[in-house]
DRENRO-378092 format. One record per residue (C-alpha): residue number from 1; x, y, z. Coordinates in steps of 0.02 Angstrom, whole numbers. Layout:
DRENRO-378092
+-----+--------+--------+--------+
| seq |      X |      Y |      Z |
+-----+--------+--------+--------+
| NUM |      X |      Y |      Z |
...
+-----+--------+--------+--------+
//
This chain:
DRENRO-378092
+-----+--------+--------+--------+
| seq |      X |      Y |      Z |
+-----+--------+--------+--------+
|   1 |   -958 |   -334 |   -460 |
|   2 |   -998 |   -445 |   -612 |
|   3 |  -1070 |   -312 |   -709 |
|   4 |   -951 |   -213 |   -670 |
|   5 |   -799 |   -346 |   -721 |
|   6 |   -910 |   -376 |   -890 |
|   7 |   -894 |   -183 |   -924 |
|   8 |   -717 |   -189 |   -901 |
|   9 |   -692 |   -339 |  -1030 |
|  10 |   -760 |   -254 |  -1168 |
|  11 |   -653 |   -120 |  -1165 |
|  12 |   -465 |   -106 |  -1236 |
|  13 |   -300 |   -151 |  -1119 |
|  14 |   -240 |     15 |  -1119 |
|  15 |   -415 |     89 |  -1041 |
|  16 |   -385 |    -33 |   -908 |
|  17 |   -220 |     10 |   -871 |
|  18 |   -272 |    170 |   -864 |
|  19 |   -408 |    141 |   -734 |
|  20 |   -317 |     44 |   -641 |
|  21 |   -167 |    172 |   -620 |
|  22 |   -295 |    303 |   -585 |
|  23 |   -406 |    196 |   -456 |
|  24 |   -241 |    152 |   -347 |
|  25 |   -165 |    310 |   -369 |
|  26 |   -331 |    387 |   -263 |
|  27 |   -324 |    248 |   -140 |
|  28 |   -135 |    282 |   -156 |
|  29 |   -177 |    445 |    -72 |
|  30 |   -250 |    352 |     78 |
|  31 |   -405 |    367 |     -8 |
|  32 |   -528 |    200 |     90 |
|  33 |   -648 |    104 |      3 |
|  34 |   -585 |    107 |   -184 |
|  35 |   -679 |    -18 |   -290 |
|  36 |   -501 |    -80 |   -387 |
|  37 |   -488 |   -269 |   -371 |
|  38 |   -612 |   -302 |   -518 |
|  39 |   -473 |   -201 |   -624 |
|  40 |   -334 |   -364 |   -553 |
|  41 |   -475 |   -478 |   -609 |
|  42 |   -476 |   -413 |   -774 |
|  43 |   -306 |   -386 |   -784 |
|  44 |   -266 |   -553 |   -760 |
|  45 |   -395 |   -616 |   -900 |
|  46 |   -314 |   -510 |   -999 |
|  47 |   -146 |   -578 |   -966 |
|  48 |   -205 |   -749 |   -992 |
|  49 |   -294 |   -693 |  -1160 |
|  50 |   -113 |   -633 |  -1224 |
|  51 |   -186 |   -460 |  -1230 |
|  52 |    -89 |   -384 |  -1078 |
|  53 |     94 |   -449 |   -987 |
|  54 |    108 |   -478 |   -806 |
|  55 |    252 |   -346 |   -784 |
|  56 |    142 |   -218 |   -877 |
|  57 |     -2 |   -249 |   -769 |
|  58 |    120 |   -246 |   -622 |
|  59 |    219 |    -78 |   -683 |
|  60 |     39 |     27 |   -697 |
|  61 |    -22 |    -23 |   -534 |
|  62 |    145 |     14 |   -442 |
|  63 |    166 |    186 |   -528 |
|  64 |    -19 |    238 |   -495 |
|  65 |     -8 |    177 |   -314 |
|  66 |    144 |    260 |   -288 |
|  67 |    125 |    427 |   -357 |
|  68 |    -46 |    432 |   -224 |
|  69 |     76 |    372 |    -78 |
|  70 |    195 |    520 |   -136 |
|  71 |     49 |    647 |   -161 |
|  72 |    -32 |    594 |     20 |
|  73 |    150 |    624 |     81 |
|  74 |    172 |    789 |     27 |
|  75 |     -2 |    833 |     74 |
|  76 |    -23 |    772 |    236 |
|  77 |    165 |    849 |    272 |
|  78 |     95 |   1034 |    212 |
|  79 |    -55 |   1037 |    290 |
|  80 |     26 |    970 |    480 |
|  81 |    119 |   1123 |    471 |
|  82 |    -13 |   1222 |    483 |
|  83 |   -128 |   1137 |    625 |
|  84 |   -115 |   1179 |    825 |
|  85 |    -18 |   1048 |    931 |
|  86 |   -234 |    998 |    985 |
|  87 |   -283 |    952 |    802 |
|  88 |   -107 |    854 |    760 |
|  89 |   -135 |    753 |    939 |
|  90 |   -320 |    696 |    865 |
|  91 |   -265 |    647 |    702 |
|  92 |   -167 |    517 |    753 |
|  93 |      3 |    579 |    701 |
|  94 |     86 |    550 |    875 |
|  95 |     43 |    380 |    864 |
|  96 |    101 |    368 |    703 |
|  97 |    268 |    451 |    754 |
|  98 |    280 |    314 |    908 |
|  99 |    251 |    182 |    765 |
| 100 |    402 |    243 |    665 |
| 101 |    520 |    238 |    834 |
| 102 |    482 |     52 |    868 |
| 103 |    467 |    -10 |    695 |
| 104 |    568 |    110 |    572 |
| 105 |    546 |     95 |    384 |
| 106 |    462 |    -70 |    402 |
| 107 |    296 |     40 |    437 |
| 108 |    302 |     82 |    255 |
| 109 |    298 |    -64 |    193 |
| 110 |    168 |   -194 |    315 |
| 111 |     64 |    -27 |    328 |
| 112 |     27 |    -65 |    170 |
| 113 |    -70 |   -242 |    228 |
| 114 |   -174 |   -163 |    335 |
| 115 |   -304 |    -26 |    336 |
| 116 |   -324 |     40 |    495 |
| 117 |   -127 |    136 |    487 |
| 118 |   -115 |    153 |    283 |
| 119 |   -186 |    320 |    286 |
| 120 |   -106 |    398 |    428 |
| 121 |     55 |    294 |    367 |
| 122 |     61 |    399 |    206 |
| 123 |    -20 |    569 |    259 |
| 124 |     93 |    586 |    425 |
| 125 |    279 |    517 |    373 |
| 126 |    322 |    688 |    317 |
| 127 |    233 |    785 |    478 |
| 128 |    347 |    664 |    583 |
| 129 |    517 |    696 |    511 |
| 130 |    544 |    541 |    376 |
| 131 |    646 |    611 |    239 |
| 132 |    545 |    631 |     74 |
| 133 |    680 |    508 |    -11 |
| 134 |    694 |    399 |     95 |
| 135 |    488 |    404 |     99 |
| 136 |    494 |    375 |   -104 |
| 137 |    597 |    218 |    -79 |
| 138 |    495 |     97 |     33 |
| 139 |    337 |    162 |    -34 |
| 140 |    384 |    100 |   -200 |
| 141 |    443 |    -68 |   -127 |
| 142 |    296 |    -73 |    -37 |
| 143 |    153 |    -12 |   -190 |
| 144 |    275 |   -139 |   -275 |
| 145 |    255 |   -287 |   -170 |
| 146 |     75 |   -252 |   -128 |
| 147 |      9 |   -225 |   -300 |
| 148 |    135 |   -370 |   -360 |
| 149 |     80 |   -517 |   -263 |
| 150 |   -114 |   -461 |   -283 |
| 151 |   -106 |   -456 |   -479 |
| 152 |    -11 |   -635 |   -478 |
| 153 |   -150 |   -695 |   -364 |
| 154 |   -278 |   -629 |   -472 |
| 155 |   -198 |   -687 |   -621 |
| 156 |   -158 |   -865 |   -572 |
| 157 |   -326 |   -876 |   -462 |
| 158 |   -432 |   -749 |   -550 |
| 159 |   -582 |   -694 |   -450 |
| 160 |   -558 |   -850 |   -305 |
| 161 |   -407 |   -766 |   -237 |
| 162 |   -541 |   -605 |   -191 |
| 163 |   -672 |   -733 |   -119 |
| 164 |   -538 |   -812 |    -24 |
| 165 |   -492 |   -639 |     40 |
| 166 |   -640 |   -585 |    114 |
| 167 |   -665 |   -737 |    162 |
| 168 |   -498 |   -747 |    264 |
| 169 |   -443 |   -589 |    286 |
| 170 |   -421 |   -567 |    453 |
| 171 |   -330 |   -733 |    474 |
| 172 |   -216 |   -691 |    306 |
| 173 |   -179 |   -507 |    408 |
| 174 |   -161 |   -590 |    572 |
| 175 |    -38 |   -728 |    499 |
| 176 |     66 |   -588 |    397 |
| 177 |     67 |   -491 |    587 |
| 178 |    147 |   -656 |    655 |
| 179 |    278 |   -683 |    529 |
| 180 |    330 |   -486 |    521 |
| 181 |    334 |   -490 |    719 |
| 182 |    451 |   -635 |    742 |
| 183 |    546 |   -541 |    588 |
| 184 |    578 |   -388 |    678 |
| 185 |    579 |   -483 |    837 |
| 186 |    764 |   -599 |    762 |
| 187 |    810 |   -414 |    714 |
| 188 |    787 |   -337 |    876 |
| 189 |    893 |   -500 |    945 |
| 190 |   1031 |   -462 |    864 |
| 191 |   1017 |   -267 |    894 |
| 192 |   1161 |   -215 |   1002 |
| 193 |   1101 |   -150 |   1177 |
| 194 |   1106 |     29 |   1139 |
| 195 |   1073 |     45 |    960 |
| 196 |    902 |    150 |    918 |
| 197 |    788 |    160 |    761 |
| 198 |    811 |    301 |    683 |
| 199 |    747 |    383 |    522 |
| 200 |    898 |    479 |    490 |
| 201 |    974 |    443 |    329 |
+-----+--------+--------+--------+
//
């Protein structure tokens, strides 16, 4: 990883921009295992160096991240339509469909946090009926948020913040489950009785 962060010094701001958009527009796809936090590292460096702003850094990450969420959308929606009831039931996308009735939009965005529903997230909204707008909106306030609050860690904390996060992961994840649970939980509260989620416009 330090070799790799070295590299990535020596070469101009805008190649690193570039990367960067590229890198989270694949894992933007639902793409696992993307190498793209050295590119935050640097990016922050950078920012500190005067070379590179905060927003800019912020604005190529979003964009890459969400173009992938929109391209895994439109993929995973065109090739659903073309599997047998079987094949959709062992991808997952039922359960991804039951995840959209209890939780609506709000899938979009804390799917983001955690790996295990990203993919199937942004591959199955479209094969279970969320409107391609409506899609495009949360996605970009949740590539937005994501990419946001990693870039100001790694810029404030530089390459700590990614210790820290591997160190704690699973309770950073488990505490961001808690506090978006007893969110939707006040939300549900003051639900009337018979309202319903709905992903209808």
């Amino acid at each position: 990883m330090e070799h790799f962060q070295d590299w990535l010094l020596n070469l101009s701001p805008l190649v690193v921009h570039l990367l960067l958009f590229l890198l989270l527009l694949i894992e933007g796809i639902g793409t696992p295992g993307i190498p793209f936090e050295a590119l935050w590292v640097v990016e922050g460096i950078f920012i500190h160096q005067g070379k590179a702003t905060l927003p800019e850094a912020i604005l190529w990450g979003t964009l890459g991240n969400w173009l992938g969420n929109l391209i895994g959308y439109l993929l995973g929606d065109r090739i659903s339509r073309y599997l047998p009831k079987r094949a959709r039931e062992s991808l997952g996308i039922e359960e991804v469909r039951s995840l959209f009735n209890r939780w609506g939009v709000g899938v979009v965005l804390f799917s983001r946090w955690m790996g295990l529903i990203r993919t199937p997230t942004i591959l199955y909204a479209g094969a279970i009926g969320m409107p391609f707008w409506k899609y495009a909106f949360w996605s970009f306030i949740g590539a937005l948020s994501w990419v946001g609050i990693w870039q100001v860690g790694c810029w404030y904390f530089g390459s700590l913040v990614l210790e820290w996060w591997d160190k704690y992961k699973i309770y950073i994840v488990l505490f961001g489950i808690l506090v978006g649970a007893i969110g939707v939980w006040t939300v549900i509260r003051k639900r009337k009785p018979n309202d319903a989620p709905s992903l209808d416009p």
